[in-house]
C-alpha positions as CSV (number, residue, x, y, z in Angstrom):
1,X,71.7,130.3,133.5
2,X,75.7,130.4,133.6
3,X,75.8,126.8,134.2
4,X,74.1,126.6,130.9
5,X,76.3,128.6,129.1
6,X,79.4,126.9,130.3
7,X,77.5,123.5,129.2
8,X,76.8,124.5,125.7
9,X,80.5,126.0,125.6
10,X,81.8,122.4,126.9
11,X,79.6,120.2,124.3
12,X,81.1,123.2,121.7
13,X,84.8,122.1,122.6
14,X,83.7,118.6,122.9
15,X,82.3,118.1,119.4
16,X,84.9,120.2,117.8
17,X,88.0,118.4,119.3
18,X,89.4,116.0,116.7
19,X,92.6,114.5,119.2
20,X,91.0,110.9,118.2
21,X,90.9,111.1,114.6
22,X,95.0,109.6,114.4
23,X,93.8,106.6,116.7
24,X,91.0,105.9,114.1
25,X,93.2,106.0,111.5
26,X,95.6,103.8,113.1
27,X,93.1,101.4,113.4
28,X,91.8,101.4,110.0
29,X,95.5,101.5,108.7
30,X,95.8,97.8,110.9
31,X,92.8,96.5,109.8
32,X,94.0,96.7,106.4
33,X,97.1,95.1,107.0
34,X,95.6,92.4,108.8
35,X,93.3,91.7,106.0
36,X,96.2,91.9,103.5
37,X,98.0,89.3,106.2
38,X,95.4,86.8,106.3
39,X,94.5,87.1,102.3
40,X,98.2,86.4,101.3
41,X,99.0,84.1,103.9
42,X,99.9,81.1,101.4
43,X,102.1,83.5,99.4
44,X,104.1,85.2,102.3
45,X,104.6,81.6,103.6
46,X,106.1,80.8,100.9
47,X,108.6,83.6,100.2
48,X,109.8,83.5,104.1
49,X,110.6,79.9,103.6
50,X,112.4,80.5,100.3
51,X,114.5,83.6,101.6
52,X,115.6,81.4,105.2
53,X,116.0,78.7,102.9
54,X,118.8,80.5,101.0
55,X,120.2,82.0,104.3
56,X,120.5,78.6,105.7
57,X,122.0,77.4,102.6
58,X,124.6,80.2,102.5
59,X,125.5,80.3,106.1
60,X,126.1,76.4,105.7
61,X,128.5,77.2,102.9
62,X,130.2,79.6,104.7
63,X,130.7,77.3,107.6
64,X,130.9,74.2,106.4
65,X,127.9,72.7,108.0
C-alpha cells in the first residue's frame, strides 16, 4: 500500500512539473523563424547582396582597389 502512495505522489510531481515548457517554446519560436527564412528567401537574398555590395564598393574606395 505505501508503494502505492509513493506512485500516485510521483505521477502527482510528474504531471505537475513544467521544466519543459521553455524547450517547447524554443522550438516553436525556431520553427517560426525557419518558416519566415524559407518564405522570404528571395527578399533577404537580395538585401545581403545589396548591403556587401556597398561594403565592397566602399572598402574599394577606401583602398584604391
Amino acid at each position: 500500500m505505501e508503494q502505492i502512495i509513493r506512485l500516485k505522489g510521483a505521477l502527482r510531481r510528474l504531471k505537475n512539473d513544467e521544466r519543459g515548457v521553455g524547450t517547447v517554446e524554443i522550438v516553436l519560436i525556431l520553427v517560426v523563424l525557419i518558416g519566415l527564412v524559407v518564405i522570404f528567401k528571395g527578399s533577404i537574398e537580395k538585401l545581403l547582396n545589396g548591403i556587401f555590395s556597398s561594403i565592397t564598393n566602399m572598402t574599394n574606395g577606401v583602398t584604391g582597389g
